[in-house]
N, C-alpha and C positions, 0 to 999 in steps of 0.2 A: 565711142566716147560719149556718144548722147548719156547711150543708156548708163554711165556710170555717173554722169552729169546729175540726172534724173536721182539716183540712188543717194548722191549726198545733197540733193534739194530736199530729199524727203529725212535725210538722217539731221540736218542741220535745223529742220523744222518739228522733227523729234526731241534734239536736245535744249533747244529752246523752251518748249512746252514743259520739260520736263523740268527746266533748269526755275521757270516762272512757278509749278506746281509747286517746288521745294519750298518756295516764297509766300506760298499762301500760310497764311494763319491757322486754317481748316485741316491743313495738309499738318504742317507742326507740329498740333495739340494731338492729331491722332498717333500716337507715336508707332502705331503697325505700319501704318499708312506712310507716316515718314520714313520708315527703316525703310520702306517699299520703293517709296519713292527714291529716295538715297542710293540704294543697287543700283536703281533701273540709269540714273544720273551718272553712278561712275562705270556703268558697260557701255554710256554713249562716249564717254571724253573720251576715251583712247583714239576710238575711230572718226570723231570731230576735229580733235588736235590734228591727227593724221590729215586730215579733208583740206584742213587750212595750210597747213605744210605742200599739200599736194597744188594747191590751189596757187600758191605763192609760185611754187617754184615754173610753173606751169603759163606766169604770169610773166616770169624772168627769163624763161624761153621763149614768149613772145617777143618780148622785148629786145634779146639779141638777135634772133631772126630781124630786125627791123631796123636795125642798126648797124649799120658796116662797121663800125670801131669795135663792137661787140660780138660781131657774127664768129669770130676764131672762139669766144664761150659757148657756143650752142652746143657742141657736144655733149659739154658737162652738164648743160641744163638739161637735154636730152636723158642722158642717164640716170640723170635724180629724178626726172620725171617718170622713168619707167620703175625706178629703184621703189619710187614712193607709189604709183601706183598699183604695183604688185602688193604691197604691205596694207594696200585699203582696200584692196575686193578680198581681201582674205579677212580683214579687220570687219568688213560687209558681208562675208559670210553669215548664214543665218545661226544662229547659238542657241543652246540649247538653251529656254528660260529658267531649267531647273540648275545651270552648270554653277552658281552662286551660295546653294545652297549647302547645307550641314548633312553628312553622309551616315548610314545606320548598315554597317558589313557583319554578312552573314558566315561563317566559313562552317562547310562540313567536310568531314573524309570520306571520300570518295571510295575508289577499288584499291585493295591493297591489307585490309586489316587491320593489326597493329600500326604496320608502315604507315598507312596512309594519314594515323591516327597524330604520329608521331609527326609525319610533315605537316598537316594541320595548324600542329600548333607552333612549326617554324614558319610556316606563311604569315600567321597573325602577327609572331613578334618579328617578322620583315614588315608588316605594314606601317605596326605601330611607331616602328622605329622611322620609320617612312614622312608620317604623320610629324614626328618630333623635327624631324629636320625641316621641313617645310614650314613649321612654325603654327602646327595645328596641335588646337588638345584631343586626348583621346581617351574615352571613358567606355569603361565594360562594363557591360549589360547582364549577359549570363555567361557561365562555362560547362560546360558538359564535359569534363573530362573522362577517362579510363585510369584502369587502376596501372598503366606501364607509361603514365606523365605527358600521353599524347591528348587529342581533343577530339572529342564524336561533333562537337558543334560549340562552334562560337561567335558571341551577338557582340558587337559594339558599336561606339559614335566617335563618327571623328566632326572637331567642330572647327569654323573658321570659315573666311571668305573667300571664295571658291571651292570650299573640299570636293562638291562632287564633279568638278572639271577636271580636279587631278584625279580621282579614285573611281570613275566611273572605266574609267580604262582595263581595272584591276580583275574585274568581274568574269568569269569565265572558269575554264576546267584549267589546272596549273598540275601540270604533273613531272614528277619526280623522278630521276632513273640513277641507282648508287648500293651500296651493298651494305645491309642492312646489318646492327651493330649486332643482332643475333643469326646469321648466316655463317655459317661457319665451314661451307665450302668455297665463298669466297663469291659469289653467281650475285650478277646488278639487277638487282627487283623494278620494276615499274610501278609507282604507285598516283594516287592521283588525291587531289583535295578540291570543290567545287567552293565558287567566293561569288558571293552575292552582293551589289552593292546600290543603296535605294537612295534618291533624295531624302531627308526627313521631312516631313511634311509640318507644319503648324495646325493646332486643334481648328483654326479658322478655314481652311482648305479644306479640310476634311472632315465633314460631320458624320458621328457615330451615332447613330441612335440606340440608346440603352436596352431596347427591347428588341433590339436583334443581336443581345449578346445572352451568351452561355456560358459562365463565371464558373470554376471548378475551383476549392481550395483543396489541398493536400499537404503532405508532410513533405518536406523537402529530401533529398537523395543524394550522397557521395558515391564516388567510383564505387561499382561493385553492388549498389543499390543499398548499401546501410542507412541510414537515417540518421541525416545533421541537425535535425532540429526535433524539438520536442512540441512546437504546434504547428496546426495546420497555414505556415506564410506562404508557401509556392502556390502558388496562381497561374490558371490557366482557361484562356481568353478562347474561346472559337465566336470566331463571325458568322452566324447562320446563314445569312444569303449569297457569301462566298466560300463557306466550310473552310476557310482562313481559319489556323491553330496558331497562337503562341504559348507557350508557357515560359514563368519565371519563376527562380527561386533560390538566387543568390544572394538576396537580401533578407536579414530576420524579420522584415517589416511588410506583413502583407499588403498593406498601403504602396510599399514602396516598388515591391514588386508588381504589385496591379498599375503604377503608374508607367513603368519601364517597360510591360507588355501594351499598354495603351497606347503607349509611344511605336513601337515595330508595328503594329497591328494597320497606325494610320500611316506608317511609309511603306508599309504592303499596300494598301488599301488606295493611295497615292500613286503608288507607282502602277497597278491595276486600273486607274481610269486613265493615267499617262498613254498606256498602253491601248486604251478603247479610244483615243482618240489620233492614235499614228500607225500604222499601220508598220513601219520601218521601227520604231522603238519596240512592238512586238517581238518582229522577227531577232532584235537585237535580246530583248530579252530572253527568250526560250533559249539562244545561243551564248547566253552569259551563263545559266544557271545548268542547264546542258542535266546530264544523268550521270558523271562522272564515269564513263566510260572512257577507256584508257588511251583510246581511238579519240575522242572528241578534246581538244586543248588549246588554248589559246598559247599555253606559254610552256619549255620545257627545259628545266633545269637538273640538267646532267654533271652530275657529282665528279666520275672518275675523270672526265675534259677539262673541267673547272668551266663549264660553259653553260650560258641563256641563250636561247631564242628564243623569238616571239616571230610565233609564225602567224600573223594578222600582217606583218608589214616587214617580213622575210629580215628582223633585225638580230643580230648574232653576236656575244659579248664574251669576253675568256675573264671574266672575274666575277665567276658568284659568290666566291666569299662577300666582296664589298653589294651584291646588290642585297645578300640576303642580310648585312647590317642596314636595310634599307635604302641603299644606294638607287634610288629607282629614274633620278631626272631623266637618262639619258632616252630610255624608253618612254616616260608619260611625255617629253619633247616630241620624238618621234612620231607617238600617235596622236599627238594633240595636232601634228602638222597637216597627218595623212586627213584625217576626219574632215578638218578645212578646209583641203586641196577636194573632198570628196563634196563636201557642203557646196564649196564653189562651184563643183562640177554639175550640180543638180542647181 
């Protein structure tokens, strides 16, 4: 009990700080600073509200204990107190700082071919639709399509507050098992699509210095390699100190395309010093982005069952139709729960 005592002396002493910083003038006029401050103020009230709930109730179990007219309530104070202190070492769990943040998702096709190309681009528009119900906006970046409507690679941002606490979940090998609309013996293919999913970082995090870039302009490229545009607007970014590649070139405006590469370049770049400074966000990354190997998966959605699992947290579902219209709560629930139970346990 000390030690959880301790935990909301220091959380209540947190939000305080935080609640007076929002108050300064200094803090205000900087409006980074205040959006900054502002987050950091609404990730403390949940678990403050909680503390003083906890605190209360905790208070009123003294209190029956110490009362003979009262003592037949202690039960029920007892179980609010256990009720509410379960929901505050998990609210005290440590969280990720980036979980607040706006998401930039990478999806390629994995093994599989056409298949793979073709699931691609039903995972994207599972997310997107994913993104709309949660009440995120969702903007495309680039599309790498094929000439049979499937996707070799797709960039986008999903925006809003939390996106990457719901979608950092998503990241990993997601593969596929159904019988492919040109198979014509009838036989379930396996195929696979790998989904990357980064914080977006702000130009103030992350400083690019211009002279460790290597700027390519080109003609841009439809399915098949013909040529959509008649000047050189695709744009293509390499980082020299990390051989970090993006190119773009979905837009006719090579301004607009160097800005959209600017933008993935500093949520790689972000999420690679993430990574130099946790040793666990490593291992999680190399196992999000994985080599699309048929064997490696986080999640497997098999056609002829009508069935998901997600074998990260042994969860098993008989309706993919509705998750691939984005139906995705019941799983980002589940693992948002496990991480917690896991956060806590560390």
């Amino acid at each position: 009990m000390a030690a959880l005592d301790d935990l909301i002396a220091e959380l209540e002493r947190s939000y305080t700080e935080t609640r007076d910083r929002m108050s300064d003038p200094a803090v205000y006029n900087d409006h980074r600073e205040a959006a900054e401050v502002g987050r950091r103020l609404k990730q403390l009230e949940g678990p403050y509200n909680l503390a003083q709930e906890w605190k209360q109730a905790r208070a009123d179990l003294n209190a029956a204990r110490a009362d003979a007219e009262l003592s037949e309530m202690a039960a029920d104070y007892e179980a609010e107190v256990a009720r509410l202190e379960e929901q505050l070492k998990l609210a005290l769990a440590e969280r990720d700082p980036a979980d607040e943040k706006d998401v930039i998702v990478e999806i390629r096709q994995g093994v599989g071919g056409d298949e793979a190309a073709l699931w691609a681009a039903e995972l994207q528009r599972m997310l997107q639709r994913y993104a709309e119900r949660r009440g995120f906006s969702f903007e495309q970046l680039e599309t790498n399509g094929n000439e049979g409507g499937g996707l070799k690679e797709g960039v986008f941002a999903i925006k809003g507050d939390g996106a990457y606490s719901v979608f950092k979940f998503e990241g990993g090998t997601h593969r596929v098992q159904r019988i492919p609309e040109t198979e014509s013996s009838g036989r379930i293919h396996t195929s696979t699509a790998t989904v990357a999913v980064m914080p977006e970082a702000e130009e103030a995090e992350v400083e690019v210095d211009e002279g460790d870039l290597k700027i390519d302009v080109y003609r841009s490229s439809g399915p098949g390699g013909q040529s959509v545009n008649t000047t050189d607007s695709a744009v293509r970014i390499t980082h020299m100190p990390t051989g970090i590649v993006v190119a773009m070139q979905d837009e006719r405006s090579q301004l607009q395309n160097r800005d959209k590469a600017m933008r993935v370049l500093r949520a790689r770049l972000f999420e690679a010093e993430r990574e130099r400074h946790a040793a666990e966000q490593a291992a999680a990354r190399s196992a999000q982005v994985g080599t699309g190997a048929r064997a490696e998966k986080i999640r497997t959605y098999n056609f002829p069952d009508n069935r998901v699992t997600d074998h990260r947290i042994k969860l098993t579902t008989h309706r993919l139709d509705q998750i691939l219209q984005g139906d995705l709560g019941e799983f980002t629930d589940a693992l948002t729960a496990d991480h917690q139970r896991r956060a806590l346990g560390e």
